[in-house]
C-alpha positions in Angstrom: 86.8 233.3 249.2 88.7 230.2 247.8 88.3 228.3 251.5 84.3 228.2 250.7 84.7 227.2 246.9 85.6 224.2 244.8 85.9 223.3 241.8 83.9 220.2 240.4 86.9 218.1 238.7 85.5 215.3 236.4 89.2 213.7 236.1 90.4 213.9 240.2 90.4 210.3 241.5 89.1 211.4 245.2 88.5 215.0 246.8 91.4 217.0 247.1 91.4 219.9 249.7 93.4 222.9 250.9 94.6 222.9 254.1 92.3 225.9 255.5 89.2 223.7 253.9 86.4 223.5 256.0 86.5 219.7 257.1 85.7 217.1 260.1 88.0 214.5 261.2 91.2 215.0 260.4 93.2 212.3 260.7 97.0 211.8 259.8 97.8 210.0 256.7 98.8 206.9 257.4 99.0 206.0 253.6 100.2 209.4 252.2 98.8 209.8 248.5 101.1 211.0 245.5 99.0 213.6 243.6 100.9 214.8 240.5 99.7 218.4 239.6 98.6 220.0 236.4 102.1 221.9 236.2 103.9 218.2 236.4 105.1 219.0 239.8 103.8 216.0 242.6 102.6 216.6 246.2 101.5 214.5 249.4 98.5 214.2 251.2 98.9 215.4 254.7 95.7 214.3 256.3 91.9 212.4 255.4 89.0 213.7 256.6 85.8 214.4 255.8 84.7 216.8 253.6 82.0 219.3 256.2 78.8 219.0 253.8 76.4 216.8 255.8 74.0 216.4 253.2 76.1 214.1 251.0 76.1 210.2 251.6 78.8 209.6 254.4 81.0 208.0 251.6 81.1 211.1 248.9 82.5 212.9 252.4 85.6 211.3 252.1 88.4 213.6 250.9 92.5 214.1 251.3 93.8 217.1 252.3 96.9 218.2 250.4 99.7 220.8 251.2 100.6 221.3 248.2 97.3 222.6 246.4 97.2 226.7 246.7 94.1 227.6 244.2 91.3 225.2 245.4 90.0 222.6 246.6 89.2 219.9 243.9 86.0 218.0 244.6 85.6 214.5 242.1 82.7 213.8 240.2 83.8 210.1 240.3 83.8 209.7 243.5 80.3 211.7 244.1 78.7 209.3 241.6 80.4 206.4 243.1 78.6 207.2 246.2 75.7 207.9 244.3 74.9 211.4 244.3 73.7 212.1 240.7 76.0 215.1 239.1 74.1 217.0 236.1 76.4 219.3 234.5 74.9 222.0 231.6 76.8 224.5 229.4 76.7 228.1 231.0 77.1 230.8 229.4 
């Protein structure tokens, strides 16, 4: 079920969720964010809102919902380490 998955995306400035994410808050984008896509197409935020894992420090909740994404929500390891979550990442085979 792509609504309950993410992928962990080392280069995505900020969280970057599917409409149908499960979030909190939503709020209308009052600064819209451009978000240019792997394909070279771009897209706009819609909304912010926090991101509904309440184990994470309140700032590595703050994500950008964004119309345009239709495989998954993106989740950034920047912005997890920012906040100070510690991301360990190992080759699976």
């Amino acid at each position: 079920n792509k609504l309950k998955w993410a992928i962990l995306d080392s280069g995505a400035s900020s969280h970057f969720l599917l409409v149908q994410a499960p979030t909190q808050n939503q709020r209308t984008a009052t600064n819209p964010l451009n978000i240019k896509l792997p394909n070279g197409s771009a897209v706009q935020s819609s909304h912010t809102c926090d991101l509904d894992l309440p184990l994470l420090p309140r700032q590595a909740r703050f994500g950008h919902i964004v119309l345009g994404l239709s495989g998954h929500s993106l989740i950034s390891v920047v912005k997890l380490c920012n906040a100070g979550c510690k991301v360990d990442i190992t080759d699976i085979k």
